[in-house]
Steps between C-alpha positions, in 0.01 A plus 500: 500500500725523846866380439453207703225361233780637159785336676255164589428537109898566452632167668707263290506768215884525364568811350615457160871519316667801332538287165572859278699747436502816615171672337735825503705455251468245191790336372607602134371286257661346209357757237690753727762330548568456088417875454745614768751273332452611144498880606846454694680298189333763222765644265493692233512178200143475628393915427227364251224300592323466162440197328683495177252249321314785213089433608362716191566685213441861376600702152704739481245773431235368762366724730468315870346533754463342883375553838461377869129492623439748696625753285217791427455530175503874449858479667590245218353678233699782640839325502488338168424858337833637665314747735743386752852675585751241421737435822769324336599273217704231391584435137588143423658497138783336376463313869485066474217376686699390789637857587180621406297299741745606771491847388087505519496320846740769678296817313189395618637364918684879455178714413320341772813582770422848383156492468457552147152441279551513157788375332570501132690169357596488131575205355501556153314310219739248391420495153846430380601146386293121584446556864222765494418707805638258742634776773120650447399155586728417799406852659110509491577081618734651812273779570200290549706291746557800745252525763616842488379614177149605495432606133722479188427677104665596195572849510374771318686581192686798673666268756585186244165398375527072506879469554405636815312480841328722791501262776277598866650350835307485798528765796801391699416474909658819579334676254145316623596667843611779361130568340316375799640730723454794266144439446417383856590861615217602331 
């Protein structure tokens, strides 16, 4: 085809209107728009994001048990038999459940900022008076609620037995890097 036949083929064509945006850059939406807003106005009232509605019930003396799919389960079996070195821990007695929830929410956001694995939380058993293991309760409730937390157990007897709990976090970014890069090399 010659030009003289495309622009015969051409005539009384009118090109058509810009009627969008720039492709280049999207506008923020809404969704963004509400996160931005809600992580500019955050203060510290709002430090725990559990739900304070109790889902379930254990005893006292019950051993637990939970974790994420995907974990292996020789790493589980592993964990819950306190092969693990213990990173840090947290002990939550005498605590109300308020200061308690805030106190398991800023353990758990720490130990990831410093990449740590395997945290020990003890709660106690709560077998004193009408309201029977209720911080027990609350903390296997809160822990479940963490996208953070992996795995959770009641510890062996040498570490608190039921009043207490080995909790797994996931592998923080920089420690995903971190492990990448030291086993790329290879």
């Amino acid at each position: 085809m010659s030009d003289d036949e495309f622009l015969n083929e051409m005539k009384g064509v009118q090109p058509l209107t810009q009627d969008m945006a720039n492709p280049g850059k999207k506008p923020p939406s809404s969704d963004y728009k509400a996160r931005k807003s809600a992580a500019e106005n955050f203060t510290e009232k709002e430090e725990s994001p559990f739900s304070s509605l109790l889902k379930k019930q254990v005893l006292p003396h019950d051993i637990v048990g939970y974790k994420r799919p995907g974990v292996q389960d020789g790493v589980f079996r592993q964990f819950r038999l306190g092969k693990y070195t213990i990173d840090a821990r947290l002990d939550l007695h005498q605590m109300s459940i308020e200061k308690a929830s805030k106190a398991v929410f800023s353990f758990v956001r720490e130990s990831r900022e410093y990449d740590l694995r395997t945290l020990l939380i003890v709660h106690g058993k709560g077998n004193r008076g009408d309201r029977k293991a209720l911080l027990k309760n609350y903390t296997l409730q809160w822990l479940e609620e963490l996208p953070e937390v992996l795995a959770y157990h009641s510890a062996t007897p040498k570490d608190g037995g039921t009043g207490a709990l080995y909790v797994l976090l996931k592998k923080s970014d920089k420690a995903k890097e971190k492990n990448r890069e030291r086993f790329g090399l290879r």
